[in-house]
C-alpha positions as CSV (number, residue, x, y, z in Angstrom):
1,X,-31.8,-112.0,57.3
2,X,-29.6,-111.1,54.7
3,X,-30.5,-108.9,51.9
4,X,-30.7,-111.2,49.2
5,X,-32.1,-113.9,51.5
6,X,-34.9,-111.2,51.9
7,X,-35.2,-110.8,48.2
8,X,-35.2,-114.5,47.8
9,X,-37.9,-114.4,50.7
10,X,-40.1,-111.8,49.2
11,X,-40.3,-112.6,45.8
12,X,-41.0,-116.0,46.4
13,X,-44.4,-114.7,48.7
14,X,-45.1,-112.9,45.9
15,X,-44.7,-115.2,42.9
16,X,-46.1,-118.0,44.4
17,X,-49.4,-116.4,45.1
18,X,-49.4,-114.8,41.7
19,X,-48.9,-118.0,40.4
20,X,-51.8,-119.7,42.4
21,X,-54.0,-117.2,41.1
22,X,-53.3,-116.6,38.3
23,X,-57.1,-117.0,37.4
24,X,-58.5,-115.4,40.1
25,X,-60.2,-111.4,39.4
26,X,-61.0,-108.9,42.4
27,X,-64.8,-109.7,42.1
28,X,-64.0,-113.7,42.5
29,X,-61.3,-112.9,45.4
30,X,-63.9,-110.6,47.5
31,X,-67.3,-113.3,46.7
32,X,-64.6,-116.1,48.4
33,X,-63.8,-113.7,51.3
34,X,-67.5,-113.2,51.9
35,X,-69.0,-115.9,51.3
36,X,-67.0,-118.7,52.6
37,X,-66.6,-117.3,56.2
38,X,-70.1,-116.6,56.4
39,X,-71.3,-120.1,54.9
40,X,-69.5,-122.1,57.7
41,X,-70.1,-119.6,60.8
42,X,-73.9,-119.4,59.7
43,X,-74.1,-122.8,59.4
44,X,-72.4,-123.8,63.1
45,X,-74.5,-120.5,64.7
46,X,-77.9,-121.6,63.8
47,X,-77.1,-125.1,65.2
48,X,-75.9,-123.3,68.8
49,X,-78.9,-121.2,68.6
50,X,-80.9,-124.1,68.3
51,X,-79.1,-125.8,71.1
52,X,-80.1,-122.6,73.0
53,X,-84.1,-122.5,72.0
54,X,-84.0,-126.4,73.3
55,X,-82.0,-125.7,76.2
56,X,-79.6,-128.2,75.5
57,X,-76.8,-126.2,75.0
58,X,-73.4,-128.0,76.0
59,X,-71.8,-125.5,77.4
60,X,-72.5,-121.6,77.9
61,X,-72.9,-119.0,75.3
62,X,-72.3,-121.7,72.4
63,X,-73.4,-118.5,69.6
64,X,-70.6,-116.5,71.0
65,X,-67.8,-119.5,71.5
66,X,-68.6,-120.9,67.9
67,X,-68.6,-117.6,65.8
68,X,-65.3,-117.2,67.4
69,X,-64.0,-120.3,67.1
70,X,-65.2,-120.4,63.3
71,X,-63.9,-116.7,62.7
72,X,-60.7,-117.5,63.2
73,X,-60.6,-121.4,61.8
74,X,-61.3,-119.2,58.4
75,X,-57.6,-118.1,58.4
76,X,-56.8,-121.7,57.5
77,X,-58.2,-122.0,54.2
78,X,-55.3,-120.2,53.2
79,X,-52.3,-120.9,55.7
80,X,-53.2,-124.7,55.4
81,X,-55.3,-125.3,52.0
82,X,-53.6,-122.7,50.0
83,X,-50.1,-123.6,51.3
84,X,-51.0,-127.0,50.6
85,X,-52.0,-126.3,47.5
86,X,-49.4,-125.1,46.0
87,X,-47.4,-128.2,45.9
88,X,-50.4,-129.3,43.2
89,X,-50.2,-126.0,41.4
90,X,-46.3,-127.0,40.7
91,X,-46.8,-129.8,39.6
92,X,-50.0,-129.8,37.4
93,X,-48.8,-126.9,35.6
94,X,-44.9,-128.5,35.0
95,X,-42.9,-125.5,37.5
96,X,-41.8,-127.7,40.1
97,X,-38.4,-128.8,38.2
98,X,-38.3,-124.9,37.8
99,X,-38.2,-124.4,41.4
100,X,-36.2,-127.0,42.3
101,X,-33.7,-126.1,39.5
102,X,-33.2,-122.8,40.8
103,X,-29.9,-121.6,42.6
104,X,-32.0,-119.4,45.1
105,X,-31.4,-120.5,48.9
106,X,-33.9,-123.2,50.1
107,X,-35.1,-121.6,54.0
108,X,-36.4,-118.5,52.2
109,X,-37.5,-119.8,49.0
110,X,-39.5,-122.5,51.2
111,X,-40.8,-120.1,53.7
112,X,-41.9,-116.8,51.4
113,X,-44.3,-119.2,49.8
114,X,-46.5,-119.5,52.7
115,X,-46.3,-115.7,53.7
116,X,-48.7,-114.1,51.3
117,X,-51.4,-116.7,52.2
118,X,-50.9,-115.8,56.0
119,X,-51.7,-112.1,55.4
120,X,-54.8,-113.1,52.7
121,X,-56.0,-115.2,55.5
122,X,-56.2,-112.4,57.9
123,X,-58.5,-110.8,55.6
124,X,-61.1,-113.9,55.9
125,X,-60.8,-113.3,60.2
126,X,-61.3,-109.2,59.8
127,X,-64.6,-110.2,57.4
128,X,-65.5,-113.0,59.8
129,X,-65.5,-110.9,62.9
130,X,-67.7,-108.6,60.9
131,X,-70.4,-111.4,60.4
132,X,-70.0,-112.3,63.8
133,X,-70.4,-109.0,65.6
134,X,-73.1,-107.3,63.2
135,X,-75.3,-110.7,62.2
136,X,-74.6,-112.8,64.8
137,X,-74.2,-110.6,68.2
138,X,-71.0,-110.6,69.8
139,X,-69.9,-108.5,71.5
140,X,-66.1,-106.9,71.4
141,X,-66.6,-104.4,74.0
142,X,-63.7,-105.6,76.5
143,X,-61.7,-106.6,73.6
144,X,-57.5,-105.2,73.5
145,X,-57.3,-104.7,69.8
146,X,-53.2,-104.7,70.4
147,X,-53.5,-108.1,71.9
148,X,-56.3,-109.1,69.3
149,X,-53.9,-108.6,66.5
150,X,-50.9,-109.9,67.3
151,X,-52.6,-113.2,68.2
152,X,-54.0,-113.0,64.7
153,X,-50.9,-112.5,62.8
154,X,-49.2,-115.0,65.6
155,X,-52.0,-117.8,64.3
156,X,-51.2,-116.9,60.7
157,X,-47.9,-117.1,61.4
158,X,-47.6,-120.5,62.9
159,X,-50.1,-121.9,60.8
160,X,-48.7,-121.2,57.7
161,X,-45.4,-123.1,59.6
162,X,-48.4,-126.0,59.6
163,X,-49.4,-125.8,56.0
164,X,-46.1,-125.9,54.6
165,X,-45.3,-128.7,57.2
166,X,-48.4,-130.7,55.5
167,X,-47.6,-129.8,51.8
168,X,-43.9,-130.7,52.1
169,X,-45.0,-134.3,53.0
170,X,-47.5,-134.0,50.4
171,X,-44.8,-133.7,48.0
172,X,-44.5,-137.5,48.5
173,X,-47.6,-137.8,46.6
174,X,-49.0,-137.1,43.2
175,X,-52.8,-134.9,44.0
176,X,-51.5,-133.2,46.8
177,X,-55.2,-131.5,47.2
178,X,-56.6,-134.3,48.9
179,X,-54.0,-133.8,51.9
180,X,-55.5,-130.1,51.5
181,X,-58.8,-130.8,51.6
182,X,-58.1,-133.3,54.4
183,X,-56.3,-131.6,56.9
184,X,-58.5,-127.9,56.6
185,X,-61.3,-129.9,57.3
186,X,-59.5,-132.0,60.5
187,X,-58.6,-128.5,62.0
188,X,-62.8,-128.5,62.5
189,X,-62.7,-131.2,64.9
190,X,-59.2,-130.7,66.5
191,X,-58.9,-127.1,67.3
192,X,-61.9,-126.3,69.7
193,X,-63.8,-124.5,67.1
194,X,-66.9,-125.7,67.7
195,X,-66.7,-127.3,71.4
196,X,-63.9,-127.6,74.0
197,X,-60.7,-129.5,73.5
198,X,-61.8,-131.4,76.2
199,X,-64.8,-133.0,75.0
200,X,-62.8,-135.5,73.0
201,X,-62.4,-138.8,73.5
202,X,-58.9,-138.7,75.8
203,X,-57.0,-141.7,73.6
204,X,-56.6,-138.8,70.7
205,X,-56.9,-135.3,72.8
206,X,-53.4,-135.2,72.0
207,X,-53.7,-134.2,68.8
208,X,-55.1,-130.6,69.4
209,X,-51.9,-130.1,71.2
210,X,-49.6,-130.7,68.6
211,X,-51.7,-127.9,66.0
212,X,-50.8,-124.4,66.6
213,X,-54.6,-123.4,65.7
214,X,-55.7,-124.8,69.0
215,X,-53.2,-122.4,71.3
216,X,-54.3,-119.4,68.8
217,X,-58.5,-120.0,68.9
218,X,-58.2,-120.1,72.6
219,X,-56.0,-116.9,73.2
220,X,-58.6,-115.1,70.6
221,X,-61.5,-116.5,72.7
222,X,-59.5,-115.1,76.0
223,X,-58.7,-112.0,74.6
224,X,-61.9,-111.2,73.2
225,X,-63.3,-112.0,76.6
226,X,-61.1,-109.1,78.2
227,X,-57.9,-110.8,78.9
228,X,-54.7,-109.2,78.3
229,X,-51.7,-110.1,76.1
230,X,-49.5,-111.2,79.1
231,X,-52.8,-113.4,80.5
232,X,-52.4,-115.4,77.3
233,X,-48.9,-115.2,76.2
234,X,-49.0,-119.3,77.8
235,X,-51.1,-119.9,75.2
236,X,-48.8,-118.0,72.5
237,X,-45.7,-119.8,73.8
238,X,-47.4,-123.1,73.1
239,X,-48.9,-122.0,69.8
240,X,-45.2,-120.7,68.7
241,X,-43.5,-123.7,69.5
242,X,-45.7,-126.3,67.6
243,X,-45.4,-123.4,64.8
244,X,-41.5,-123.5,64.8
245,X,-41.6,-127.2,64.5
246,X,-44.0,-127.6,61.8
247,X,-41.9,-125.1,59.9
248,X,-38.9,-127.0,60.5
249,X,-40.5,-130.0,59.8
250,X,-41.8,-128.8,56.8
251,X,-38.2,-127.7,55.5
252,X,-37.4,-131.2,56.2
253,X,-39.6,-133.1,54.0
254,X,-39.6,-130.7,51.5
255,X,-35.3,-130.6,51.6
256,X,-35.3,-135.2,51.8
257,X,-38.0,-135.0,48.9
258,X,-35.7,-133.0,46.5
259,X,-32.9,-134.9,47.4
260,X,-35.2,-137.9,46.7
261,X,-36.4,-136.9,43.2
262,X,-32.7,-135.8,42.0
263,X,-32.2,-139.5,42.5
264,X,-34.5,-141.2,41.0
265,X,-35.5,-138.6,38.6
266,X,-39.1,-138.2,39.8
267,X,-39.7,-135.1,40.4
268,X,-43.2,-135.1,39.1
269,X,-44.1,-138.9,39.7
270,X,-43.6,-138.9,43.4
C-alpha cells in the first residue's frame, strides 16, 4: 500500500471512530466492555447449566461450548453493529456529503472505517474469555495462545469485511440501525454460538456458510480445545474467503450507491 493510501487508510480508522464516539467517556467505554459480554454469556450459561442439572443437555459440555461461542460472538457488536452504524452516524449528523465530497481514494477510505472497531472488538473477546474462565470454569490449559490470537484478529478481520458489506447496502436506506440491530442479532442463530451449525433446519444451513463468524467460532472452539494453527487453518481459509467477499462486496454497494446519489441528488434521502 502506498504511503498516502496508508494515510488515507489510517486516518479514516481513526476519524471515524472519533466521530462515532464522540460522546462516549472512558468510564461509559469500559461499563459497555464489561457489562455487555457478561449480560449475554451469563444469560446463555445458566440456561446450559440448567440443561445439565436436568440432564437434558443437547450435546456435551454445553457451559464450555456456549461461553465460547458467546465470547467470541461479542467481537461483533463492533465489527458488525458499529460498522453498520456508522452509515447512520453520517447521515444523522449531515457528514455523509463530506465524505463523499472528498478527493481521498475510495478502497482505503472505505476500508480504514471498519479497522478501529476490529481492534475495539478484540477487547470485548479478551474481557469475555475472562468471564468465561474465572466465573464460568473453562478451562484454557491446552490452549496455543499464538494460534488463539491470530484467529481472533483473523475473525475481526473478516468480520469487519462483513459489517462494512451490510452497511454499504444499508446505505440504500434511510435508519440504517435497524440493519445493525438486525444482522448482530442473526449472527446468534447463524454462527454456532449457542448449538452446532448442524442443528438447523437443512433448507437454510447454508447461511452459516456464507458468514465468516461461523469458520472463526469453530477454529476458537478447536484451538481452545488443543488443536494447532495448521489443524484449523481449513477453517481460516474458509473464514478468509467469505471475509474477502464481503469486503469486496461491501466496496461495491457502497461505490453503485455514490454513483447513485450524485444522480439523483439523494445523498441523504436514500
Amino acid at each position: 500500500m502506498s504511503p498516502s493510501r496508508l494515510r488515507i487508510f489510517a486516518s479514516s480508522a481513526v476519524f471515524s471512530f472519533r466521530a462515532e464516539f464522540n460522546w462516549l467517556n472512558p468510564g461509559m467505554w469500559l461499563t459497555m466492555k464489561l457489562v455487555l459480554p457478561f449480560s449475554q454469556m451469563a444469560f446463555f450459561v445458566f440456561v446450559a447449566q440448567f440443561l445439565v442439572s436436568t440432564g437434558n443437555s443437547p450435546f456435551p459440555n454445553p457451559v464450555a461450548y456456549m461461553a465460547i461461542g458467546n465470547a467470541i460472538q461479542s467481537l461483533s457488536w463492533n465489527t458488525v453493529f458499529a460498522v453498520v452504524n456508522i452509515t447512520g452516524e453520517d447521515k444523522w449528523q449531515g457528514t455523509l456529503p463530506l465524505v463523499l465530497a472528498t478527493p481521498a481514494q475510495r478502497f482505503p477510505l472505505f476500508i480504514g472505517r471498519g479497522m478501529i472497531h476490529m481492534f475495539d472488538g478484540l477487547v470485548s473477546v479478551v474481557f469475555s474469555f475472562i468471564f468465561a474462565a474465572f466465573l464460568f470454569g473453562v478451562s484454557f490449559a491446552d490452549t496455543d495462545l499464538f494460534a488463539l490470537t491470530t484467529v481472533l484478529l483473523l475473525t475481526a478481520f473478516t468480520m469487519a469485511g462483513f459489517g462494512l458489506m451490510i452497511g454499504g447496502l444499508a446505505f440504500y436506506f434511510r435508519n440504517p440501525i435497524v440493519f445493525a440491530n438486525i444482522f448482530t442479532f442473526v449472527l446468534l442463530v447463524f454462527c454456532g454460538i449457542n448449538f452446532p451449525v448442524s442443528y438447523l433446519p437443512q433448507g437454510i444451513r447454508f447461511i452459516s456458510y456464507l458468514i465468516p463468524l461461523t469458520f472463526g467460532v469453530e477454529a476458537g472452539r478447536e484451538v481452545i480445545a488443543g488443536s494447532s494453527l495448521v489443524v484449523v487453518s481449513p477453517l481460516i481459509g474458509q473464514m478468509l474467503l467469505t471475509g474477502l467477499i464481503a469486503f469486496v462486496l461491501g466496496y461495491f454497494f457502497f461505490r453503485t450507491f455514490e454513483n447513485s446519489a450524485r444522480k439523483n441528488g439523494r445523498l441523504e434521502a436514500q
